[in-house]
C-alpha positions as a Markdown table, in Angstrom:
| # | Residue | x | y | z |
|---|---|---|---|---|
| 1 | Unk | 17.5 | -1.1 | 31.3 |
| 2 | Unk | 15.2 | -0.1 | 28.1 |
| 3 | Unk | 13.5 | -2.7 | 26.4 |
| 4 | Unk | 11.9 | -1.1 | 23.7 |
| 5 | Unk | 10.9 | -4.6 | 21.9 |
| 6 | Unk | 9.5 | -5.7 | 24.8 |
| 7 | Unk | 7.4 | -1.8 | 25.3 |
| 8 | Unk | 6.4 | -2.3 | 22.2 |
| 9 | Unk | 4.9 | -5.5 | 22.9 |
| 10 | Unk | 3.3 | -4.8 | 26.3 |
| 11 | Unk | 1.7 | -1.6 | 24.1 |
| 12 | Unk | 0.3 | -4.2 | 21.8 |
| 13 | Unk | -1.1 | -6.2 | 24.6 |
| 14 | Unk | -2.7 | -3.1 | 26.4 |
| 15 | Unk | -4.6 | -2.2 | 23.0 |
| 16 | Unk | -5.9 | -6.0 | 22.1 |
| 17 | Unk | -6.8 | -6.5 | 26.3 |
| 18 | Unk | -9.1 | -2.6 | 25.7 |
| 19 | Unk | -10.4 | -4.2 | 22.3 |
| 20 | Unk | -11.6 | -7.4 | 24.0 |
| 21 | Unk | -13.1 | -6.0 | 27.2 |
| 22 | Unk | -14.5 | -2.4 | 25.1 |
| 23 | Unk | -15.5 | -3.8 | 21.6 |
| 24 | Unk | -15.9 | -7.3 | 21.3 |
| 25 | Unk | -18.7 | -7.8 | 23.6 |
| 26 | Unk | -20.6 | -4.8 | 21.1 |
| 27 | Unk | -19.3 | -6.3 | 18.2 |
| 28 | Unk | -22.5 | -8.5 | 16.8 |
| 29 | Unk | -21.3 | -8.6 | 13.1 |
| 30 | Unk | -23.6 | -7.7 | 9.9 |
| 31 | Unk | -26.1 | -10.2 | 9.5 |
| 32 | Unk | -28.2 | -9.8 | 13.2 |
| 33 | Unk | -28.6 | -12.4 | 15.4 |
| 34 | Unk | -28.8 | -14.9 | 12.9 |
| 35 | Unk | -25.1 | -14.9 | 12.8 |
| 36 | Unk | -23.6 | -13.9 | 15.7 |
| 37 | Unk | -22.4 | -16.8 | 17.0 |
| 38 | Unk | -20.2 | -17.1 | 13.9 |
| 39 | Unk | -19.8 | -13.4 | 14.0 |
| 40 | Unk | -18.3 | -12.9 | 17.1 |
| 41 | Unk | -15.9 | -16.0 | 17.0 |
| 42 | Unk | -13.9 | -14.6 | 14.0 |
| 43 | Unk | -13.6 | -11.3 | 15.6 |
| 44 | Unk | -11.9 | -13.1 | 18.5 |
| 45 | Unk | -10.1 | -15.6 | 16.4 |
| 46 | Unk | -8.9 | -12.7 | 14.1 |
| 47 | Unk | -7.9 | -10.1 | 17.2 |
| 48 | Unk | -5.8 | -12.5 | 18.8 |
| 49 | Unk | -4.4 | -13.9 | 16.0 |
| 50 | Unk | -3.3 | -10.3 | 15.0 |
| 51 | Unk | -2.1 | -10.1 | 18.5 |
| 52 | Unk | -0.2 | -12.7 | 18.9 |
| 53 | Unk | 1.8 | -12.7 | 15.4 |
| 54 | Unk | 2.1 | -8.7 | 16.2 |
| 55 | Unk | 4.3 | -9.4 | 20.0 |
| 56 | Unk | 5.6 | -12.8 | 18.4 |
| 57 | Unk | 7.7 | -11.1 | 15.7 |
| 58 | Unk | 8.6 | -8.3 | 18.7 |
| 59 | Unk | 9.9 | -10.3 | 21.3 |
| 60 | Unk | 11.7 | -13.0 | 18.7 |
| 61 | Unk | 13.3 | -9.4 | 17.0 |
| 62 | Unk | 14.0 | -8.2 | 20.7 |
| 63 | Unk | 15.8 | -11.1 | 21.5 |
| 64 | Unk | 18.1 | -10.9 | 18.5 |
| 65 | Unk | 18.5 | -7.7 | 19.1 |
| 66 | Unk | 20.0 | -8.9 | 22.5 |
| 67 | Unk | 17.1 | -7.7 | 25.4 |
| 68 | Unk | 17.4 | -9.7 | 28.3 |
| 69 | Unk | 14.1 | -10.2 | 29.7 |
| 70 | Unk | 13.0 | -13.2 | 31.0 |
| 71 | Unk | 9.5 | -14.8 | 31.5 |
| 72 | Unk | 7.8 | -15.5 | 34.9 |
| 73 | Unk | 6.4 | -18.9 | 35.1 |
| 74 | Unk | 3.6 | -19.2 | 37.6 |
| 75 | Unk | 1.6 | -22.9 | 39.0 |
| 76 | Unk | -1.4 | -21.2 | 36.8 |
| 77 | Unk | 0.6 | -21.6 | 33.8 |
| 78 | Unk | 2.1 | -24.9 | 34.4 |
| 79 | Unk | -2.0 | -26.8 | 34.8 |
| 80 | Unk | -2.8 | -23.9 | 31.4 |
| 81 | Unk | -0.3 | -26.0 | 29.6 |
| 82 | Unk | -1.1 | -29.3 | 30.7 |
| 83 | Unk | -5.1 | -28.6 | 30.2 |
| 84 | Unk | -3.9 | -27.6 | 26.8 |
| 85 | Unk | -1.5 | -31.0 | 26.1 |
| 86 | Unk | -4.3 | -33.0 | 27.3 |
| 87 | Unk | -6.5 | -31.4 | 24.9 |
| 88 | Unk | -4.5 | -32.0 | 21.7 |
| 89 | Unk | -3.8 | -35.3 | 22.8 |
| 90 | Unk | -7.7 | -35.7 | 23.2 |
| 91 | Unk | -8.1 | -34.6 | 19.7 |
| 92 | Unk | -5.3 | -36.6 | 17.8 |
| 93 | Unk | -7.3 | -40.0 | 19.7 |
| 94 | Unk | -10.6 | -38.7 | 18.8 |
| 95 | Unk | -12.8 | -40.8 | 16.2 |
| 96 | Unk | -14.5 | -37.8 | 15.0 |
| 97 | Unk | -11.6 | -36.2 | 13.6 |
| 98 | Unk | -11.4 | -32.8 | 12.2 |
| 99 | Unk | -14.3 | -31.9 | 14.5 |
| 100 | Unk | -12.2 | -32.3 | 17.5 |
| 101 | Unk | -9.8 | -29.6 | 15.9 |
| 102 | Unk | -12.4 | -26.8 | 15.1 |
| 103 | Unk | -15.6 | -28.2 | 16.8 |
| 104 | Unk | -18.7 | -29.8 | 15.3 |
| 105 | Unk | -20.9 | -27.2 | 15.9 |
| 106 | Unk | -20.4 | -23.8 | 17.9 |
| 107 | Unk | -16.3 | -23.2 | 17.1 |
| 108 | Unk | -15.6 | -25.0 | 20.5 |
| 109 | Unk | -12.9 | -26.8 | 19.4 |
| 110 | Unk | -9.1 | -27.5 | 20.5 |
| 111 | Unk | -8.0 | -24.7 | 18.3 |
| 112 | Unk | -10.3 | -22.0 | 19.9 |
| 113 | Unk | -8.8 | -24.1 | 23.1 |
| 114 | Unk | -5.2 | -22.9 | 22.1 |
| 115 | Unk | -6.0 | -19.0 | 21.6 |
| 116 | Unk | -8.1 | -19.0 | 25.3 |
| 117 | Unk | -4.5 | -20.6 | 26.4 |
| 118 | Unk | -2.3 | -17.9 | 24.0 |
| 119 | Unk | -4.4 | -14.8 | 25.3 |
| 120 | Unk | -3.9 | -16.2 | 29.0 |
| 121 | Unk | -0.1 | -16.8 | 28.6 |
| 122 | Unk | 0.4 | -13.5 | 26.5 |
| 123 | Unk | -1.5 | -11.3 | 29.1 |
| 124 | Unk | -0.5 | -12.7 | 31.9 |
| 125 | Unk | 3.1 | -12.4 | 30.5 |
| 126 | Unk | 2.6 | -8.9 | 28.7 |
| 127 | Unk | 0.3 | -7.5 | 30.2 |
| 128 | Unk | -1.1 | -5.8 | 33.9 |
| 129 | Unk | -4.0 | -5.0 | 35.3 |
| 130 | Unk | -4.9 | -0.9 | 34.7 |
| 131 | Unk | -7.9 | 1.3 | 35.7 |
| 132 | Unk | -8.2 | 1.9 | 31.9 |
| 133 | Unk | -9.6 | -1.5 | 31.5 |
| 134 | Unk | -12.2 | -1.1 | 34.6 |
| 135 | Unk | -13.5 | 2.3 | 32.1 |
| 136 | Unk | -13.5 | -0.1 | 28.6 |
| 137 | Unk | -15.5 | -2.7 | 30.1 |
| 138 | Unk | -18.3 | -0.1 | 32.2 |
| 139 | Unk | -18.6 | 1.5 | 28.6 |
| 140 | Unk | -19.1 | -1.8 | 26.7 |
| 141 | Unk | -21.6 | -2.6 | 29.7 |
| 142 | Unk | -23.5 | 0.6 | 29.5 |
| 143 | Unk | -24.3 | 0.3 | 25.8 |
| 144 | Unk | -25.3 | -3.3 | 26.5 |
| 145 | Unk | -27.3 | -3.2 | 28.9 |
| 146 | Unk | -28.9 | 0.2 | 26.9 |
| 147 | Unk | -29.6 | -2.2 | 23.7 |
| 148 | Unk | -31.3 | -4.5 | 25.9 |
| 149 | Unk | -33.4 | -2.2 | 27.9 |
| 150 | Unk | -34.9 | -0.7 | 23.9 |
| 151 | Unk | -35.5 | -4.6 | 23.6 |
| 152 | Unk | -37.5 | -5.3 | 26.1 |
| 153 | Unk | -39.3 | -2.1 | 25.5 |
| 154 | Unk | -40.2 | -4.2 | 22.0 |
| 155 | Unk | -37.8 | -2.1 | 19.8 |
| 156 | Unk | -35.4 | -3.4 | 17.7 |
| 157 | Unk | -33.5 | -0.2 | 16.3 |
| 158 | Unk | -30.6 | -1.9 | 14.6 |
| 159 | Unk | -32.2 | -4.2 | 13.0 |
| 160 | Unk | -30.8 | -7.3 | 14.8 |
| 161 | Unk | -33.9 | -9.7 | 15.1 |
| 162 | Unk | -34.7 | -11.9 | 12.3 |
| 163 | Unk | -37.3 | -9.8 | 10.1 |
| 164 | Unk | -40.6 | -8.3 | 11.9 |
| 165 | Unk | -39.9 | -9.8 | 15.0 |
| 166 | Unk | -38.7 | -8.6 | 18.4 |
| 167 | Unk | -37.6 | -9.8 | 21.7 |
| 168 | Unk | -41.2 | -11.0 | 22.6 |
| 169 | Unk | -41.2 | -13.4 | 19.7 |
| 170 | Unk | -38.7 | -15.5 | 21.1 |
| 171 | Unk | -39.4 | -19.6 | 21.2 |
| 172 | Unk | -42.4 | -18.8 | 18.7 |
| 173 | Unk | -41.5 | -16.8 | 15.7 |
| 174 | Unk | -37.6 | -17.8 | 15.9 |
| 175 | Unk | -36.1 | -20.5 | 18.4 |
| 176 | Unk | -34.1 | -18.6 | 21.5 |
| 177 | Unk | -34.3 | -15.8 | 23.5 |
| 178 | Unk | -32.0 | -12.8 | 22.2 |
| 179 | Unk | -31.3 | -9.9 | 23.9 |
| 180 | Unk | -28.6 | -7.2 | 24.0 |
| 181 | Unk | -25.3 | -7.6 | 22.3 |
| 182 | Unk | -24.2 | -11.2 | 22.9 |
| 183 | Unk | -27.6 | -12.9 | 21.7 |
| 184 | Unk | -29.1 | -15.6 | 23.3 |
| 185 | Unk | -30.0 | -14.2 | 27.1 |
| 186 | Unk | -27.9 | -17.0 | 28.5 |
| 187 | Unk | -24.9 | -15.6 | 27.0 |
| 188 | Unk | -26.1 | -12.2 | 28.1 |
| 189 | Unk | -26.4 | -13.4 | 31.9 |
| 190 | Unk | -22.6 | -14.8 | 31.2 |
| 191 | Unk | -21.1 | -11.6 | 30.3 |
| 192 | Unk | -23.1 | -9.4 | 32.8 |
| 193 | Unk | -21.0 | -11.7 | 35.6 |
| 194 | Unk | -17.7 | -10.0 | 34.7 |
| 195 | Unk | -19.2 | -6.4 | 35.2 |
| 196 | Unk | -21.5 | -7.3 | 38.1 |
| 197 | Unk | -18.9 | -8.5 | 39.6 |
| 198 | Unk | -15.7 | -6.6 | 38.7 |
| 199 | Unk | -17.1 | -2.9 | 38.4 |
| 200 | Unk | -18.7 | -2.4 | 41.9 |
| 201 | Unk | -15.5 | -3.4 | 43.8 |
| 202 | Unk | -13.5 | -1.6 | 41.6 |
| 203 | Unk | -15.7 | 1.4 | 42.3 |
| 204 | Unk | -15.7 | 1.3 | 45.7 |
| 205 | Unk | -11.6 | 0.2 | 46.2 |
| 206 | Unk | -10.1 | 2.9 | 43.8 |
| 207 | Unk | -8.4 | 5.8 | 45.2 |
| 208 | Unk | -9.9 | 7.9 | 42.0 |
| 209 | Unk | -12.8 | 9.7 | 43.2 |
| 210 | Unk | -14.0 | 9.8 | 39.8 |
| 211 | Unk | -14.2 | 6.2 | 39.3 |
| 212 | Unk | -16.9 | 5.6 | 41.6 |
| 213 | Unk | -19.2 | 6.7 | 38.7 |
| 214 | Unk | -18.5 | 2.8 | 37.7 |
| 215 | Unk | -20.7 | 2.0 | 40.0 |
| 216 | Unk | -23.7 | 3.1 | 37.3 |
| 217 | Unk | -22.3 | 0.4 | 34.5 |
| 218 | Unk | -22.1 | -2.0 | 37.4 |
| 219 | Unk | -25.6 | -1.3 | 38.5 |
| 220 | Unk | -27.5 | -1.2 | 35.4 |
| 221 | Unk | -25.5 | -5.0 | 35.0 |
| 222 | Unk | -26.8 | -6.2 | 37.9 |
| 223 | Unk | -30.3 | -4.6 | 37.6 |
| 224 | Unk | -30.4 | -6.1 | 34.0 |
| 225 | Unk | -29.4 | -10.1 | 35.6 |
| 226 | Unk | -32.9 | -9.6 | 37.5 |
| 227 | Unk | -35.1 | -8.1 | 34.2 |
| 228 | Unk | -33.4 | -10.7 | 32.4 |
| 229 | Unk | -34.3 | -13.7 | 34.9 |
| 230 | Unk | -31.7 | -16.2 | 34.1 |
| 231 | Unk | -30.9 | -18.6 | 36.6 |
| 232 | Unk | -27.3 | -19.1 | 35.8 |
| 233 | Unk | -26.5 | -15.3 | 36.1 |
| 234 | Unk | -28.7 | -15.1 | 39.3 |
| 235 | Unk | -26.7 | -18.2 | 41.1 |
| 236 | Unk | -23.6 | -16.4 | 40.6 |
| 237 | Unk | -24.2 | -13.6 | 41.4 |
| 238 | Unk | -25.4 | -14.2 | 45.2 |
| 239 | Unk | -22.8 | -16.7 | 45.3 |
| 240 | Unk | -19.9 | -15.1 | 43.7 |
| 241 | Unk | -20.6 | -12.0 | 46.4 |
| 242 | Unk | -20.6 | -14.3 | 49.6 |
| 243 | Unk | -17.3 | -15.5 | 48.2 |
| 244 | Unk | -15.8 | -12.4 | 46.9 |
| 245 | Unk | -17.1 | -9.8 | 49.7 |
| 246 | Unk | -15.3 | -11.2 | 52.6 |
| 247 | Unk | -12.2 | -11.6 | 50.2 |
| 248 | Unk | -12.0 | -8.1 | 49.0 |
| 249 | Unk | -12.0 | -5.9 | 52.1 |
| 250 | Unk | -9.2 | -4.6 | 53.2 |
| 251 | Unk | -8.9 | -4.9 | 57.4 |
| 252 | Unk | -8.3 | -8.4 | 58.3 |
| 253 | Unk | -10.9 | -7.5 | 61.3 |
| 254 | Unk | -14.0 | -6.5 | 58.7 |
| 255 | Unk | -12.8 | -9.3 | 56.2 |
| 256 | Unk | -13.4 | -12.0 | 59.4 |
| 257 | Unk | -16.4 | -10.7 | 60.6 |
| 258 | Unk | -17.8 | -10.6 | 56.5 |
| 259 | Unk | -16.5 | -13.9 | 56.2 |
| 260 | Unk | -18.5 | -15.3 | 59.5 |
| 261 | Unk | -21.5 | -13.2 | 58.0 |
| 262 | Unk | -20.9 | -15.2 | 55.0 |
| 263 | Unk | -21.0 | -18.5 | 55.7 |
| 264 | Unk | -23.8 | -18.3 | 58.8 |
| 265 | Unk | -25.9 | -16.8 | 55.2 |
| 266 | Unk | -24.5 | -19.3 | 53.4 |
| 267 | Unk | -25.5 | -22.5 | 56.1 |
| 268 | Unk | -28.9 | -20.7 | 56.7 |
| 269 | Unk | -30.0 | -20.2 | 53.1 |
| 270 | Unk | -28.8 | -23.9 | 52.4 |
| 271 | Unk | -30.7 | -24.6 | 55.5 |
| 272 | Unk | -33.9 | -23.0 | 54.3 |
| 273 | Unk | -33.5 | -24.7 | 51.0 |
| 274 | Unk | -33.4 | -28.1 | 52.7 |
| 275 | Unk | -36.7 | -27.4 | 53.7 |
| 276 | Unk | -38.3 | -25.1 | 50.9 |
| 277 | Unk | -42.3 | -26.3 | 51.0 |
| 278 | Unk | -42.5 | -25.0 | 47.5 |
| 279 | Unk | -43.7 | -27.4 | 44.8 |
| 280 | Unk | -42.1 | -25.7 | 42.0 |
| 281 | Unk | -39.5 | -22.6 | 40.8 |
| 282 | Unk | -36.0 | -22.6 | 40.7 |
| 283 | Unk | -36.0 | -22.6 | 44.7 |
| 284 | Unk | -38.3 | -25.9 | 44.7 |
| 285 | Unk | -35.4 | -27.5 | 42.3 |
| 286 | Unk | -32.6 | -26.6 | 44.1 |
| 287 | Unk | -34.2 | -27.9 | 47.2 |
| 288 | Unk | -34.7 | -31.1 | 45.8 |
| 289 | Unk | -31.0 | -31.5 | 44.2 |
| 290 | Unk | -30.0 | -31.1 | 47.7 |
| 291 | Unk | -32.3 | -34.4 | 48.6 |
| 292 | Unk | -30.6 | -36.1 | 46.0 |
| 293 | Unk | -33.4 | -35.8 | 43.4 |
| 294 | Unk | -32.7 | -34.7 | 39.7 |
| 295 | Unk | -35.6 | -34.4 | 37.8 |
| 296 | Unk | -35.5 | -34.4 | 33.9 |
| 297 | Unk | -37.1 | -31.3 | 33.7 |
| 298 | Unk | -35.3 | -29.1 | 36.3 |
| 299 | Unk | -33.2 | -26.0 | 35.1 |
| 300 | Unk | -35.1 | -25.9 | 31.8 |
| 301 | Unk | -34.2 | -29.7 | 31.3 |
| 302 | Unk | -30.5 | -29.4 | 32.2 |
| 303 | Unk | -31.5 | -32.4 | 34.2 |
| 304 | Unk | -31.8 | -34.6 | 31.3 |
| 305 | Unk | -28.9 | -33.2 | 30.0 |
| 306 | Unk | -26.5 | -33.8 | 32.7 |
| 307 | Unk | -28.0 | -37.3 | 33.2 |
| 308 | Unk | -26.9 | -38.1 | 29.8 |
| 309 | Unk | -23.8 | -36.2 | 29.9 |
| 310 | Unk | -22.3 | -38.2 | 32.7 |
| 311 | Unk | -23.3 | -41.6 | 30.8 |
| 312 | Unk | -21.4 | -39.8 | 27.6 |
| 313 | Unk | -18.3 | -39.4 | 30.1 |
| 314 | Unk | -18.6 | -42.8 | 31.4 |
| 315 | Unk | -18.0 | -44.0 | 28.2 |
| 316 | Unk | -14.6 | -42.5 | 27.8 |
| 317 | Unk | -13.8 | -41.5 | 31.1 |
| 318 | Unk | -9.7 | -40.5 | 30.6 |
| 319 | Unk | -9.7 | -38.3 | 27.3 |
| 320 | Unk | -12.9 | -38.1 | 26.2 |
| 321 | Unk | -14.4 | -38.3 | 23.0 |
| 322 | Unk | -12.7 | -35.0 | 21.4 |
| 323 | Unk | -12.8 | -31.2 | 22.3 |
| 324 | Unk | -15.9 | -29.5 | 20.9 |
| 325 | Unk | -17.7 | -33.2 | 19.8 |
| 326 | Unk | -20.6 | -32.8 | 22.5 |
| 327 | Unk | -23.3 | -32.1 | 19.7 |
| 328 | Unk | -22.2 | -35.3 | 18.2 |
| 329 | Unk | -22.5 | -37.6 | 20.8 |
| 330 | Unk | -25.9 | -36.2 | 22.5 |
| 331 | Unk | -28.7 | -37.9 | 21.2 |
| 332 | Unk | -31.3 | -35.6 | 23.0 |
| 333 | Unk | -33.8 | -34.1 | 20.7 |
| 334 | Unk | -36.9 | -31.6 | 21.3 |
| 335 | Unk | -39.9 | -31.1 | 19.0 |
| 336 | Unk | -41.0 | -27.1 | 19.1 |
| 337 | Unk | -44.8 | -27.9 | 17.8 |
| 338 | Unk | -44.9 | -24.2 | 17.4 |
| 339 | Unk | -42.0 | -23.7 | 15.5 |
| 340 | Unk | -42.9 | -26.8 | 13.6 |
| 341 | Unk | -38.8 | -28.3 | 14.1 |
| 342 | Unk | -36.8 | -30.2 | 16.4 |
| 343 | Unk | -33.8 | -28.5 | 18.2 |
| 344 | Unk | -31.0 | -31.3 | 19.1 |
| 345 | Unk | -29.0 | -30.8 | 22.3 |
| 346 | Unk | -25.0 | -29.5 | 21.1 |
| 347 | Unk | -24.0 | -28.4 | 24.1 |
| 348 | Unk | -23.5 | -29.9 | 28.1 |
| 349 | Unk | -25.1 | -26.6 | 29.8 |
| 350 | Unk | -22.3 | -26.8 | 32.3 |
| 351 | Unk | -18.9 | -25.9 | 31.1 |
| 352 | Unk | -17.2 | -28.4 | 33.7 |
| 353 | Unk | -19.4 | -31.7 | 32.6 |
| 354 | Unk | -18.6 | -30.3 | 28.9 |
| 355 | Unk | -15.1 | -30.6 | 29.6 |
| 356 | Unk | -15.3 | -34.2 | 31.5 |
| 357 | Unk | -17.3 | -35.3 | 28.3 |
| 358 | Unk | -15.2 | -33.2 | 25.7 |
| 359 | Unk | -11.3 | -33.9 | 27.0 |
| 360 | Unk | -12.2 | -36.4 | 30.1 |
| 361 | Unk | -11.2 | -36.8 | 33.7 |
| 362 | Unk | -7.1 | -35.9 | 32.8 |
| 363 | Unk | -8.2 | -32.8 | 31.3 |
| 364 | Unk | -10.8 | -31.3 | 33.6 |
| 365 | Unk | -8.1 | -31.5 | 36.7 |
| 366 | Unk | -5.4 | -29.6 | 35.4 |
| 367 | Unk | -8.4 | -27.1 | 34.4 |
| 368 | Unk | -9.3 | -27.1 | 38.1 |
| 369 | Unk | -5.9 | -26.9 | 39.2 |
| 370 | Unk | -5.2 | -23.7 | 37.1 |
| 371 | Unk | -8.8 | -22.2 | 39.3 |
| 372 | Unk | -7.0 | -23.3 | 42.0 |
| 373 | Unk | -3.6 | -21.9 | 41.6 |
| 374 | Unk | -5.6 | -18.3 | 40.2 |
| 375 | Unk | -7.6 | -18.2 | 43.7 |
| 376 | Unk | -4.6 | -18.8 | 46.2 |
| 377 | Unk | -3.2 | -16.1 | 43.6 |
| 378 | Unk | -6.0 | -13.7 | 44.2 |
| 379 | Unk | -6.3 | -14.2 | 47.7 |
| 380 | Unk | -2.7 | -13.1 | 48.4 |
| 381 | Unk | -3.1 | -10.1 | 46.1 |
| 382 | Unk | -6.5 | -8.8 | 47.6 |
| 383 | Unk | -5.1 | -5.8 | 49.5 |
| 384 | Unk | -3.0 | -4.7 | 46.1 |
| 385 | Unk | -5.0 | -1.9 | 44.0 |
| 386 | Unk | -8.4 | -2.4 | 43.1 |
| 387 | Unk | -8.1 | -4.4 | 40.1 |
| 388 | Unk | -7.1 | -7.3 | 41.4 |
| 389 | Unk | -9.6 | -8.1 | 43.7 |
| 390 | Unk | -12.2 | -6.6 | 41.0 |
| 391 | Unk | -11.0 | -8.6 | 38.2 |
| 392 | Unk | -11.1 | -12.1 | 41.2 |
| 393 | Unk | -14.7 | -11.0 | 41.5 |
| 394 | Unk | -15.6 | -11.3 | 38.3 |
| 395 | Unk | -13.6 | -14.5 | 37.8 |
| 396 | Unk | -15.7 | -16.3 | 40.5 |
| 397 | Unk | -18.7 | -14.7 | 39.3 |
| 398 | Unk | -18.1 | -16.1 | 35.7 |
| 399 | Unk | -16.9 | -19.6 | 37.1 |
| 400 | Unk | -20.2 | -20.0 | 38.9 |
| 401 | Unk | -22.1 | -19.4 | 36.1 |
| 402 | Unk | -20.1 | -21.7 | 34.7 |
| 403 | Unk | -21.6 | -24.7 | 35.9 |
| 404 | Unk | -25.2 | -23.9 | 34.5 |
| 405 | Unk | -23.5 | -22.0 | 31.2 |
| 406 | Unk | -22.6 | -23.2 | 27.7 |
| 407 | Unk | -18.8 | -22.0 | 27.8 |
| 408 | Unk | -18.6 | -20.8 | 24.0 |
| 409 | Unk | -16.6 | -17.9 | 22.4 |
| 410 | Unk | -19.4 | -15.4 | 22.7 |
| 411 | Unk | -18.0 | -14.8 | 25.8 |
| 412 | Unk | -15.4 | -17.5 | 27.3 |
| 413 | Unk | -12.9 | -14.7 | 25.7 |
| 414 | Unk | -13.0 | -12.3 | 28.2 |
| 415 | Unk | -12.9 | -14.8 | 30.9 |
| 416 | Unk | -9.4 | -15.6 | 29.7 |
| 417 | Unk | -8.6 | -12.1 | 29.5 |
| 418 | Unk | -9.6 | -11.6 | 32.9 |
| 419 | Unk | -7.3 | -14.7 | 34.4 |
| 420 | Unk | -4.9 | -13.5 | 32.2 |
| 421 | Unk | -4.9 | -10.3 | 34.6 |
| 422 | Unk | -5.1 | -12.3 | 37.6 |
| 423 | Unk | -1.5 | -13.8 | 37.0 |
| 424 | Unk | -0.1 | -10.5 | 35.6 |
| 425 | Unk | 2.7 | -8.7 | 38.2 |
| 426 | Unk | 2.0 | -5.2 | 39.4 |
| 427 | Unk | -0.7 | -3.3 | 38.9 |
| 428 | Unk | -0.5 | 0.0 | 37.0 |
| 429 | Unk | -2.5 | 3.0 | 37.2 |
């Protein structure tokens, strides 16, 4: 039977799912760097807004108009919504008030909670998982990564660094690290975990020949995670591909024998780190973490961070004290001598801590749950097409950088859009 309500809708979907994976990592506003962060949050806020009144009014006019589709509910969406009530409820108790609502200081709030949950319900629900999104996304990633590489050549052709400055001015003549389209190189590393991860196995899965040139945008991601150096994006990439390698492929016989492969690399490089002789690096760190030993200044002082994070948790263990109220209840400050100003921790540096300290214990599980639920999901769908595995690549690339990332709307977007896919139905060409 023809729905054309419901066409109309999943037409809608397919356009705001190219916008967010093709223009919305490029989009950095018109004010530079300086203002991306609020920049890039209204595009979001405005797109799926727009969306989601656009296929609101659709499917309410479909349904008078008598179309009788129904709506799959999955596990995935059942611990979305219950992440989601546990958040509001979180912000109504919150003694910070408002600031729960919109977020005291980087739009992290429960209402940029509620569009991550409508653009997972609506493109799971709308929407499916098609090779044109695999093309958006290597684009968006090309001219990226291009952006960047003028950078760290010491250009700055549009304009985007504060005045007379360039990439190599960072922490001196302006406080960060910028780089690329998405600003601060952490949030670069971030986003370069969805096309590092989903592009290649797309690329080599597809039955288009043509496709495999998505192997280049997937390259110069991964090639731009090493120039770039940042931890986070290093982590998850060498663990997202000893979890997603033996999970993508095909034969049950080569997926065994790459799963073995994996976890004898996995044991031996754990191994090895247990008894790294190093005295210092990122290596030297891990090893000692492993010992039990978390120094203040490890992972560029996320040590200090986390210490005090799970005291902030502690404190209210159930709720927490408010989605998007971390900056207001850290009382970590740095003094920059050379910049001649303090910069005041806002954020957990671990998206999973930010969420025990944000919406507490009852809202972190049903988040877990949801990752759960998505990986049995993927798991089962790994020999259908070559978008779903790709997209459950990139989805356990992003999660592990996750756990060293900031989790803001920069990029926590496509993330959504990606799950979204992951608990789609069919795949389309």
């Amino acid at each position: 039977m023809d729905l054309p309500f419901l066409k109309r809708a999943e037409w809608v979907t397919d356009k705001f799912i190219l916008l967010m994976l093709g223009l919305f990592p490029l989009f950095v506003g018109f004010r530079g760097y300086n203002a991306i962060t609020e920049s890039k949050f209204w595009f979001f806020a405005a797109a799926t807004g727009a969306w989601t009144a656009s296929v609101t009014v659709l499917l309410v006019w479909g349904r008078l108009a008598g179309e009788p589709y129904r709506v799959e509910v999955r596990s995935a969406h059942l611990a979305v919504g219950l992440f989601l009530a546990v958040s509001g409820v979180s912000a109504c108790l919150s003694e910070y008030g408002t600031a729960a609502l919109a977020g005291s200081n980087r739009n992290d709030g429960f209402l940029t909670s509620v569009l991550y949950g409508l653009i997972f319900f609506g493109v799971s629900m709308l929407g499916r998982p098609r090779r044109r999104y695999a093309w958006a996304l290597g684009a968006s990633t090309l001219i990226c990564c291009g952006v960047a590489a003028l950078q760290l050549f010491g250009l700055d052709p549009f304009g985007f660094y504060p005045d007379g400055t360039n990439y190599y001015d960072k922490y001196v003549a302006y406080n960060g690290a910028f780089l690329g389209t998405l600003g601060n190189v952490g949030m670069l590393a971030a986003y370069l975990c969805i096309p590092a991860g989903l592009l290649p196995v797309y690329a080599a899965l597809s039955e288009h020949r043509r496709d495999r040139l998505l192997f280049i945008p997937g390259a110069a991601a991964i090639v731009m995670l090493g120039l770039i150096d940042v931890d986070a994006g290093l982590v998850a990439l060498a663990g997202g591909a000893l979890i997603a390698v033996p999970t993508v492929i095909q034969k049950d016989r080569n997926a065994r024998i790459a799963a073995a492969a994996s976890a004898a690399v996995t044991t031996g490089g754990l191994a090895a780190l247990w008894s790294w002789p190093g005295k210092s690096g990122l290596l030297y760190e891990m090893s000692q973490v492993l010992h039990g030993h978390l120094a203040d200044e490890f992972g560029s002082h996320r040590g200090e961070i986390w210490k005090q994070g799970w005291e902030l948790f502690l404190e209210k263990p159930w709720l927490g004290g408010g989605p998007g109220t971390t900056s207001l209840r850290f009382d970590i400050i740095w003094h920059n001598e050379e910049l001649g100003r303090t910069v005041a921790v806002t954020n957990a540096h671990n998206a999973y801590l930010g969420y025990l300290i944000n919406v507490g214990l009852l809202g972190l599980l049903p988040y877990l749950a949801a990752i759960g639920c998505t990986a049995v999901t993927w798991i089962k769908r790994r020999k259908r097409g070559a978008m779903y595995p790709a997209l459950g690549a990139a989805f356990v690339c992003y999660l592990i950088q996750d756990f060293f990332g900031l989790s803001l709307p920069l990029t926590a977007p496509m993330l959504w859009v990606a799950w979204g896919l992951l608990e789609t139905r069919e795949e389309e060409s």
